[in-house]
N, C-alpha and C positions, 0 to 999 in steps of 0.2 A: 730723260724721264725713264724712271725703272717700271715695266709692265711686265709681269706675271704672262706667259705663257699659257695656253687654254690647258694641257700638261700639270703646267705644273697649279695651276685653278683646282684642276683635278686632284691633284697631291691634298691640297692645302685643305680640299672639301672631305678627304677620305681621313687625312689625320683630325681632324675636325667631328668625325664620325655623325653629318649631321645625315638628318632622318630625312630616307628616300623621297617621302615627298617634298622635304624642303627643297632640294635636291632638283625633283621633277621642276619643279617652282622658277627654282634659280637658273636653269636652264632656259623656260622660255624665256623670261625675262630677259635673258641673255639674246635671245633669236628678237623677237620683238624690238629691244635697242639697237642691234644689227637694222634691223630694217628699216628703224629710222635713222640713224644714222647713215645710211648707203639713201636714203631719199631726201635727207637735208642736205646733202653736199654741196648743192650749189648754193644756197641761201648762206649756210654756216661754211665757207669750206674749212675752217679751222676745228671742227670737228676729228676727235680721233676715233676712229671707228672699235681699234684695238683695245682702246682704254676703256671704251665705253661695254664691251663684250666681257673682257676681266674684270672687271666695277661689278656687272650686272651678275655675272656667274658668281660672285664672292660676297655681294650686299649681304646674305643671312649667312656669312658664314659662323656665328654666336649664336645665333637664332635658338640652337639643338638644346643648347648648353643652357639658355636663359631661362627654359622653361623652369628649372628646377632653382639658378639661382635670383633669377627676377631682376637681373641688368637687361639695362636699355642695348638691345643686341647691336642700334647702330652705332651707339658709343664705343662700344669694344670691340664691334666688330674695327670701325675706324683706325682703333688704338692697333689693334693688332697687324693689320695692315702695315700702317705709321713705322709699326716696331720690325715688322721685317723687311722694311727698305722700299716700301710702295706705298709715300705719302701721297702720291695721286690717287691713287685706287682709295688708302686710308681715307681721302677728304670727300672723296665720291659716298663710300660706303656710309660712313658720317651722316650723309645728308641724303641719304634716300630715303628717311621716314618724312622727315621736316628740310624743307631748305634752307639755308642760311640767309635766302633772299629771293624774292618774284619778281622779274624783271619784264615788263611786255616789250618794252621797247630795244631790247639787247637780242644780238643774238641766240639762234638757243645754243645751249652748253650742253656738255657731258652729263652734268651734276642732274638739269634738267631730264635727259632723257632716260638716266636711270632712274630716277624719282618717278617720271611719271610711269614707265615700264611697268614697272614695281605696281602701281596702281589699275595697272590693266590687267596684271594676271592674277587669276584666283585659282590654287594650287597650280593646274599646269595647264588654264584654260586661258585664252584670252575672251577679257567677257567687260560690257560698259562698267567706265566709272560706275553708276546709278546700283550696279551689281555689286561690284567691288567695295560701296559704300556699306552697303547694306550689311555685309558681310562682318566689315569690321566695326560696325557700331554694334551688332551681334555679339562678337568676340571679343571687343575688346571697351567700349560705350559703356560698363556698368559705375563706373564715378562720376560725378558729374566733372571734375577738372579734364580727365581723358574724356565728354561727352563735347565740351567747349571745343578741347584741342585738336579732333577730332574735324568740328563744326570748321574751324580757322583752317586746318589743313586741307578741308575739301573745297572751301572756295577757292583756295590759290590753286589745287590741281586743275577745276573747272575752267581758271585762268590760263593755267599751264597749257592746259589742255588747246584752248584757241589760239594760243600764241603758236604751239608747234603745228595743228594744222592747219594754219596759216599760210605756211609756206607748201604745203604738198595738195598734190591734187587726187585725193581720197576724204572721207569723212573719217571721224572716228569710229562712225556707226561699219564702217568698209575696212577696219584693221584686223578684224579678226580673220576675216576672208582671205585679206592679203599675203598675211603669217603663213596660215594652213599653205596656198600656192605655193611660197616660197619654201617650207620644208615640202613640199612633195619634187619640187623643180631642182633644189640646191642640194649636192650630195653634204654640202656644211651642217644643214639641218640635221642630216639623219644619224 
């Protein structure tokens, strides 16, 4: 399996020229899947921690660029990935708006935990689904087909959601606290 270097993440986000706060964004998202990923290990040990940090740092890497052409940024983000020799990361990235399937009864996956990452940060805050939701029915809820899909995506994260705390002993309500700790504790965060 070919994974991108947090380096060369960095390359790939700077020739990408996306916008600082996306940026800021993709970063936590990146610490928060660290962190769960380092506390499913026992549950999942077939979790990659690595994969799942370069997936997370790289999910909006189109993002910048879509505002202006209106592609589905995890499509191309995906493809782009795909195209430059990191069809793991490409199949992550792919599926961190929508997943390609809700599983309660499987272990959690990669795919999972940057999906739902993604879902807990709003710009570079960790802050509840309930927030998160709010946010993008906001920004993005004014068609009714995106107000549906929208609707379908947040029950399965709510899903998602009790599937991955499931296995750890914290709530969700207790993740944002946990993050903040672990960048003040871990020189990785800073």
């Amino acid at each position: 399996m070919n994974i991108p270097s947090q380096k060369e993440c960095f390359k790939l986000i700077e020739k990408m020229d996306m916008m600082d706060h996306i940026i800021d964004h993709s970063i936590m998202v990146s610490n928060v899947a660290r962190f769960l990923c380092i506390k499913l290990k026992k549950t999942s040990p077939d979790l990659d921690t690595r994969l799942a940090i370069s997936a997370a740092l790289l999910h909006d890497i189109t993002k910048t660029r879509s505002f202006d052409t209106k592609e589905r940024h995890s499509e191309t983000g995906g493809r782009m990935l795909t195209e430059l020799g990191y069809p793991e990361i490409g199949d992550i990235i792919r599926q961190h708006v929508i997943l390609d399937s809700y599983e309660n009864d499987s272990p959690v996956t990669v795919q999972e935990i940057v999906n739902y990452s993604d879902k807990r940060v709003l710009h570079d805050k960790v802050v509840s689904l309930d927030k998160r939701l709010e946010y993008i029915k906001v920004k993005y809820g004014t068609k009714k087909s995106f107000k549906d899909r929208i609707q379908i995506m947040w029950t399965n994260t709510i899903n998602l959601e009790k599937k991955i705390f499931f296995h750890l002993n914290i709530t969700p309500n207790q993740l944002s606290g946990c993050i903040t700790e672990e960048i003040k504790k871990d020189e990785y965060f800073k």
